[in-house]
VEXLUM-774504 format. One record per residue (C-alpha): residue number from 1; y negated, z, x negated. Coordinates in steps of 0.1 Angstrom, whole numbers, plus 5000, padded with zeros to 4 digits. Layout:
NODE   num     c2     c3     c1
NODE   NUM      Y      Z      X
...
This chain:
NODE   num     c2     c3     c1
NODE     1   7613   7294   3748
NODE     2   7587   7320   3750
NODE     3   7586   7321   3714
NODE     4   7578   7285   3710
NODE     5   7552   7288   3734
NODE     6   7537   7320   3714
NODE     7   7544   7296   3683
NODE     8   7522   7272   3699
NODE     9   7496   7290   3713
NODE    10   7495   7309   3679
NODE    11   7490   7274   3654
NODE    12   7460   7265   3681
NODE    13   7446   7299   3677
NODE    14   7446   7297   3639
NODE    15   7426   7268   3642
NODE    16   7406   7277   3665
NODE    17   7387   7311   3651
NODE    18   7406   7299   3612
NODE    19   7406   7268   3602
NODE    20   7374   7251   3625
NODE    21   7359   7281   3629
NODE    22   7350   7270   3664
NODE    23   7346   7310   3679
NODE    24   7334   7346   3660
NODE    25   7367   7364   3653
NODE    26   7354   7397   3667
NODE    27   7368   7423   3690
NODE    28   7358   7408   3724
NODE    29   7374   7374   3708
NODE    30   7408   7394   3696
NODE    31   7413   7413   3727
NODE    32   7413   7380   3746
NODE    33   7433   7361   3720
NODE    34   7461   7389   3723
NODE    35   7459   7397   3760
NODE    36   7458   7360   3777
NODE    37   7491   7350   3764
NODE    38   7509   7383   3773
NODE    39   7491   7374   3811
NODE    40   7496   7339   3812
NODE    41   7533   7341   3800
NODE    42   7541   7375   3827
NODE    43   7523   7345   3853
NODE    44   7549   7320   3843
NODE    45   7581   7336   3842
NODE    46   7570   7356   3872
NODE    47   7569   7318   3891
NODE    48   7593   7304   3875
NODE    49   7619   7328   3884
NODE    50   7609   7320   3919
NODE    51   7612   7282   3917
NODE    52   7640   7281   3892
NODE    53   7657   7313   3898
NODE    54   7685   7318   3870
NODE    55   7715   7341   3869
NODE    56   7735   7354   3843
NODE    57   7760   7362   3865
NODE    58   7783   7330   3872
NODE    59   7817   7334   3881
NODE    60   7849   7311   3890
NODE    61   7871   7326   3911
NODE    62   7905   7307   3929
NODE    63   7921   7319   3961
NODE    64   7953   7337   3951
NODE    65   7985   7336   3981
NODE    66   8006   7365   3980
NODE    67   8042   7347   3986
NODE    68   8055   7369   4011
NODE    69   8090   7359   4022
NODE    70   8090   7354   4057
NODE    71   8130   7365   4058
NODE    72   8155   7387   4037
NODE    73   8181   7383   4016
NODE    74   8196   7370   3983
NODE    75   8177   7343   3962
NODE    76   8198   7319   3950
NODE    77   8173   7292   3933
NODE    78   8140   7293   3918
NODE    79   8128   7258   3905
NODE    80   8098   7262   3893
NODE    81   8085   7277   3862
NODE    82   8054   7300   3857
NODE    83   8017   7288   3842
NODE    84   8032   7251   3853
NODE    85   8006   7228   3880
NODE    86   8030   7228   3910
NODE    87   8020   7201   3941
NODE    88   8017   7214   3975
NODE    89   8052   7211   3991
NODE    90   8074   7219   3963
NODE    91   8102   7241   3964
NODE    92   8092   7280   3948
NODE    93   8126   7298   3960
NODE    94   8153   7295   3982
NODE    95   8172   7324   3994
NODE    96   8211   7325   4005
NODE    97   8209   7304   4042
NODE    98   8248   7316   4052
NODE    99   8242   7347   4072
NODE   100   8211   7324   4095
NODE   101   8231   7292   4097
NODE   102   8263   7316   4117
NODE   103   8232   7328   4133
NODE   104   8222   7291   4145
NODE   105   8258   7286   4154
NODE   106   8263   7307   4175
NODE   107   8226   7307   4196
NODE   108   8239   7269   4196
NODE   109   8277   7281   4214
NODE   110   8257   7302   4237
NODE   111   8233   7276   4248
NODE   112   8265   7250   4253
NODE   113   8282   7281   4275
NODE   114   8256   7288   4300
NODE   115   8254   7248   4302
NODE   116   8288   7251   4316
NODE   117   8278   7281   4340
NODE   118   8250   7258   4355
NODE   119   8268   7232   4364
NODE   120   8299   7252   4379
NODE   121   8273   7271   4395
NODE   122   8251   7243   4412
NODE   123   8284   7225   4422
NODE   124   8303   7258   4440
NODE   125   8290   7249   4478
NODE   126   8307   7215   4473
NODE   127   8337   7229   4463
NODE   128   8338   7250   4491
NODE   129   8329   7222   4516
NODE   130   8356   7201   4501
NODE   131   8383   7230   4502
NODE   132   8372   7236   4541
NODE   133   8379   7197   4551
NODE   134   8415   7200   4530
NODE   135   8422   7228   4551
NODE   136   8412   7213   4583
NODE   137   8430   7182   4576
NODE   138   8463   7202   4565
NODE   139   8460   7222   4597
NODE   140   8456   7191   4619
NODE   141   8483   7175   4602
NODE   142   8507   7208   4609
NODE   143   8493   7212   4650
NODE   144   8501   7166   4650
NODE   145   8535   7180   4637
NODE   146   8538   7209   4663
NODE   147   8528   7190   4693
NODE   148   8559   7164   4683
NODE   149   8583   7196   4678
NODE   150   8577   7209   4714
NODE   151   8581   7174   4727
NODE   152   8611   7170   4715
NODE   153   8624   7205   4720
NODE   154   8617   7201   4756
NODE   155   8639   7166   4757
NODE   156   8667   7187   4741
NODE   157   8662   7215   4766
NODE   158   8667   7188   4797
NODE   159   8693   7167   4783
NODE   160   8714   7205   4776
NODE   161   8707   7211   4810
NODE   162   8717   7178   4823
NODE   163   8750   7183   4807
NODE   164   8740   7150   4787
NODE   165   8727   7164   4753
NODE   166   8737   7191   4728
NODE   167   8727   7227   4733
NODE   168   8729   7228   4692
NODE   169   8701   7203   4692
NODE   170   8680   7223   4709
NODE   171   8683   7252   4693
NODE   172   8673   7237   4661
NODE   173   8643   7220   4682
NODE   174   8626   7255   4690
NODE   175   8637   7265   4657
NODE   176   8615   7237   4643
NODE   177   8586   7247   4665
NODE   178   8581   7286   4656
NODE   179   8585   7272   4620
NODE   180   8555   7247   4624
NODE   181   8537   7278   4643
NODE   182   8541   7302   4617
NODE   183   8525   7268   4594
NODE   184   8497   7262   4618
NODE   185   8488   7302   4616
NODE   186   8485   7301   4577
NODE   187   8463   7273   4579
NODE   188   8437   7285   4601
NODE   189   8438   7314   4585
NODE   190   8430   7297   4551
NODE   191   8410   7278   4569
NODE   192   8388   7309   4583
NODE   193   8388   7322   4547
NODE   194   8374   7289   4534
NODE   195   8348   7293   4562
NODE   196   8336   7326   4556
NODE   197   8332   7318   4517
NODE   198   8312   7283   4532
NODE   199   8290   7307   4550
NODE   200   8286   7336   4521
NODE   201   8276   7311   4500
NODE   202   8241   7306   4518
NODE   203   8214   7279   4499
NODE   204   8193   7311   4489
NODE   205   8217   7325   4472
NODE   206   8230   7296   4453
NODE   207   8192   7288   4440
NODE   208   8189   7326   4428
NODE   209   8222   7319   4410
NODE   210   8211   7286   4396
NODE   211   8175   7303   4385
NODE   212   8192   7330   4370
NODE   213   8215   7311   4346
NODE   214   8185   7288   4340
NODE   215   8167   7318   4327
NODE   216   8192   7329   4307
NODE   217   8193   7293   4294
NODE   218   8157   7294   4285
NODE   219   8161   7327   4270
NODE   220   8192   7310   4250
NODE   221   8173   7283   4238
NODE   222   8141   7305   4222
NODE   223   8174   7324   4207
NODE   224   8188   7290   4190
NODE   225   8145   7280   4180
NODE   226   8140   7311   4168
NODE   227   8174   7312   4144
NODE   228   8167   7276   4132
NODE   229   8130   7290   4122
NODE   230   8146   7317   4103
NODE   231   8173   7294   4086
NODE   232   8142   7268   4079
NODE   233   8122   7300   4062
NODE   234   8155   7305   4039
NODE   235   8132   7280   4015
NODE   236   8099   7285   4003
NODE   237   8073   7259   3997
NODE   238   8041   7261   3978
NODE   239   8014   7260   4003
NODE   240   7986   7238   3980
NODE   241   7986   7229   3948
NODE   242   7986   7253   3923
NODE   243   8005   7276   3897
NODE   244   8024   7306   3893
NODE   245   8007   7327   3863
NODE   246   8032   7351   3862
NODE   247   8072   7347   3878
NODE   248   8091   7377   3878
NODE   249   8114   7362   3910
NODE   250   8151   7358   3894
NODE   251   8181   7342   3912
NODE   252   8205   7370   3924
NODE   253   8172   7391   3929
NODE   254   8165   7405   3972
NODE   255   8138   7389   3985
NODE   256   8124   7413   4014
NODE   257   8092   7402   4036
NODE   258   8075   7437   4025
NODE   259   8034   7423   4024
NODE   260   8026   7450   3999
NODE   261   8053   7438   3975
NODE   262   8050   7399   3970
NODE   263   8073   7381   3954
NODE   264   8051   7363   3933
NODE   265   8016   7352   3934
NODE   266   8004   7316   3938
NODE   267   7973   7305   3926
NODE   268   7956   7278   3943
NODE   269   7935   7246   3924
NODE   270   7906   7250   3952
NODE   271   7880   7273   3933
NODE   272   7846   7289   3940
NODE   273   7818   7288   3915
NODE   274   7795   7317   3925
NODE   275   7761   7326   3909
NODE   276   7746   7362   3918
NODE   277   7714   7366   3927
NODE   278   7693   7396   3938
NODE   279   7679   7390   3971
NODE   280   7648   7378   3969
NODE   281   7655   7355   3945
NODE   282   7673   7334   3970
NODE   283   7645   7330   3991
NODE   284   7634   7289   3984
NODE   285   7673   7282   3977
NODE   286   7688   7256   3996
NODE   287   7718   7238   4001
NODE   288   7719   7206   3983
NODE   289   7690   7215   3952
NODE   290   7703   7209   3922
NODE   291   7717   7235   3897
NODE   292   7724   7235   3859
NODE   293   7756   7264   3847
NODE   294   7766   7269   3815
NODE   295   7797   7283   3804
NODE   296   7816   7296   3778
NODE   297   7849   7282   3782
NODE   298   7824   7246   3772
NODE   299   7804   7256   3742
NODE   300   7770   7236   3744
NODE   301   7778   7219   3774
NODE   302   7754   7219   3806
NODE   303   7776   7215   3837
NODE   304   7753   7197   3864
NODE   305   7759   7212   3901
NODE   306   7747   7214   3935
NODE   307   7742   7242   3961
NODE   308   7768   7241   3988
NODE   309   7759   7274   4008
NODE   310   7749   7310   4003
NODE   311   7770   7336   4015
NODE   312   7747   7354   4040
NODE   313   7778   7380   4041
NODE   314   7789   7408   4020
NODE   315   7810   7439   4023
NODE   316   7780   7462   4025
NODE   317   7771   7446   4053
NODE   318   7800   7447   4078
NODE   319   7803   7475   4097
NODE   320   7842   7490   4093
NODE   321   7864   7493   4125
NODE   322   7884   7519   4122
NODE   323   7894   7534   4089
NODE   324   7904   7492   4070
NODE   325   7878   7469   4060
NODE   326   7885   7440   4042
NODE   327   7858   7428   4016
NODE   328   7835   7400   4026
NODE   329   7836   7370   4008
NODE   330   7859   7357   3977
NODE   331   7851   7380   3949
NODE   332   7834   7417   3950
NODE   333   7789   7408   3950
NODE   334   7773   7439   3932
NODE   335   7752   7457   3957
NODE   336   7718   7450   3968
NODE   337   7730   7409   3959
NODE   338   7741   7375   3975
NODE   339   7764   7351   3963
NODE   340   7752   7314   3959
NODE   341   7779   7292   3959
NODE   342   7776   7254   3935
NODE   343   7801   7228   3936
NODE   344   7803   7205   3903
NODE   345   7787   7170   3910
NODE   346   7782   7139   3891
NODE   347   7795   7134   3855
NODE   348   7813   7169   3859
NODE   349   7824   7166   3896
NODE   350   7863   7168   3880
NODE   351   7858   7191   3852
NODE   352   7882   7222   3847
NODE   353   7872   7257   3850
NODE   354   7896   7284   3841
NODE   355   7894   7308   3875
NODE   356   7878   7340   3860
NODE   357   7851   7319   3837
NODE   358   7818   7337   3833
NODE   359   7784   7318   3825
NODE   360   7751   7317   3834
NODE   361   7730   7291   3857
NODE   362   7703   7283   3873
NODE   363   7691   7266   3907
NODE   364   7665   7239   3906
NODE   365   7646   7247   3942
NODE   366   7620   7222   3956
NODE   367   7589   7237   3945
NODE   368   7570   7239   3912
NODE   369   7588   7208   3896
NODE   370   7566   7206   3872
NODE   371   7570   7241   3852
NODE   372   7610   7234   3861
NODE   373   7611   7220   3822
NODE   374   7613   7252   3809
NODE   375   7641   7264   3828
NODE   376   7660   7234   3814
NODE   377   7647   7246   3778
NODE   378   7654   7278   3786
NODE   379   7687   7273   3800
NODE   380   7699   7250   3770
NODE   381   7694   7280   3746
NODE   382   7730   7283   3750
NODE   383   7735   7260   3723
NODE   384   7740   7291   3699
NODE   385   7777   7299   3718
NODE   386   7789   7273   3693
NODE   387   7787   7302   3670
NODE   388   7813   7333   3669
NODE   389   7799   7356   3653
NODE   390   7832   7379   3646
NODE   391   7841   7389   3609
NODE   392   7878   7385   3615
């Protein structure tokens, strides 16, 4: 572009102090001649790279997953297949579920058990209570029984004595009653025993029995959830949509959750178009102006965009806490920098950008629109990538 201009300002020079002859061409005139467009073209790029800033540092970068298994063991299947778009939800691995479905059985057998426990637990003091009025009836029934012995023993005794009864009969009469004594004195003593179990068994103490099987049921129960999150883990599914540039993962090979060892790396669709800029070349750029890129991937081709946001973070600028600090931002910004990121609208709103694509750009800001033209000019110079200039 700043040739044309010299081109132009060169055929109007010719006819000015040439062809018309309208000026002398003397020193004073051929000082000015030479010096004003070396001025006036400084003065334009100068404000131009203010209103229009360009950079030749464009990059598309995609957030890349490290698939960390979340459990161990053997994988058994691996569907997919690598450099291959793969939709959010799809299957990337399994690995062999055996070992955490026994593990989901048997939280399951230990949640049913202490199921069990409460109930035998909360229902003890009416077993007791029942047991205590079986004993009391059995002991009234044997003291009913008693009372009719002694009667009857001391019949037999008067009839003996009378001359008018058997002294055989009663015999076995007081024979019956030390028998139904000996019965009444087991019951009350079962009785007693039933009592003092009653009275052991205090209301505290069952609720501290009852809460404590309940907490070992709660405990159970995060057991059996946390099991059936491990056998659920056993499969891995892509978390967006994506693809797998390189799958080394093989069935029969041990998958370990190890974070600095992934078992493969997923890269995501969503991408980030960043253009560098120094920082105060930022200064009038705002989100929504519009922006022109140019890529190589697209020969010739202007991609139209729009500011979404500059990233007012970078790494030199966080202070570390303790001796790890994680970069700011997606992608390394060169030092003394920012990073300006453009989304693709319009026409190219859907167009595909290989993550790792390098171009240049520039941002349209909202001042000096008129001088904006040559930025366009400019920026459509790239017109010569059509050309590869290789010898082989």
């Amino acid at each position: 572009m700043e040739i044309l201009l010299l081109g132009i300002y060169s055929f109007f020079a010719w006819l000015v102090f040439f062809k018309f002859k309208w000026l002398p061409w003397n020193i004073t005139t051929q000082v000015i001649t030479v010096t004003l467009p070396i001025f006036a073209l400084t003065a334009l790029i100068l404000y131009l790279n203010v209103v229009a800033p360009s950079s030749h540092d464009v990059r598309v970068v995609n957030y890349v997953v490290p698939v960390n298994p979340l459990v161990g063991g053997l994988v058994i299947e691996v569907p997919i297949e690598p450099n291959r778009p793969i939709k959010k939800g799809e299957v990337l691995f399994k690995i062999e579920p055996t070992p955490y479905e026994i593990a989901v059985r048997n939280a399951e057998a230990e949640v049913a058990r202490l199921n069990v426990q409460l109930l035998t637990a909360g229902a003890t003091s009416a077993n007791y209570v029942e047991q205590l009025n079986s004993a009391r009836a059995q002991r009234e029934a044997i003291e009913a029984r008693l009372r009719l012995a002694r009667q009857r023993a001391d019949q037999f005794r008067e009839l003996a004595d009378t001359g008018a009864g058997n002294r055989f009969d009663y015999e076995q009469a007081l024979t019956d009653v030390q028998n139904l004594e000996g019965e009444r004195s087991s019951a009350l003593a079962n009785e007693a025993a039933v009592e003092e179990k009653l009275r052991a068994k205090t209301p505290e103490g069952e609720q501290d029995e009852v809460a404590n099987v309940r907490a070992q049921i709660l405990a159970a129960e995060a057991a059996l959830a946390d099991a059936r999150w491990n056998l659920e883990k056993t499969v891995y599914y892509a978390p967006a949509d994506g693809v797998v540039i390189a799958n080394t993962l093989r069935p029969g090979a041990m998958a370990v959750p190890l974070p600095m060892v992934p078992a493969m790396n997923f890269v995501e669709d969503e991408q980030w178009i960043l253009a560098i800029y120094h920082q105060n070349e930022v200064r009038k750029i705002e989100p929504g102006q519009e922006a022109e890129l140019a890529f190589k991937m697209y020969p010739g081709r202007i991609v139209k965009t729009k500011v979404d946001s500059i990233l007012w973070a970078t790494a030199q600028g966080q202070l570390p806490i303790g001796t790890f600090n994680v970069a700011g931002g997606v992608a390394p910004v060169p030092p003394d920098c920012l990073a300006v990121r453009l989304l693709p609208d319009g026409d190219d709103a859907d167009i595909f950008l290989a993550a790792g694509a390098h171009g240049i750009g520039a941002v349209y800001t909202d001042s000096g629109k008129a001088i904006q033209i040559l930025r366009r000019v400019i920026l459509r110079s790239t017109k010569l990538d059509w050309l590869i200039l290789k010898l082989h």
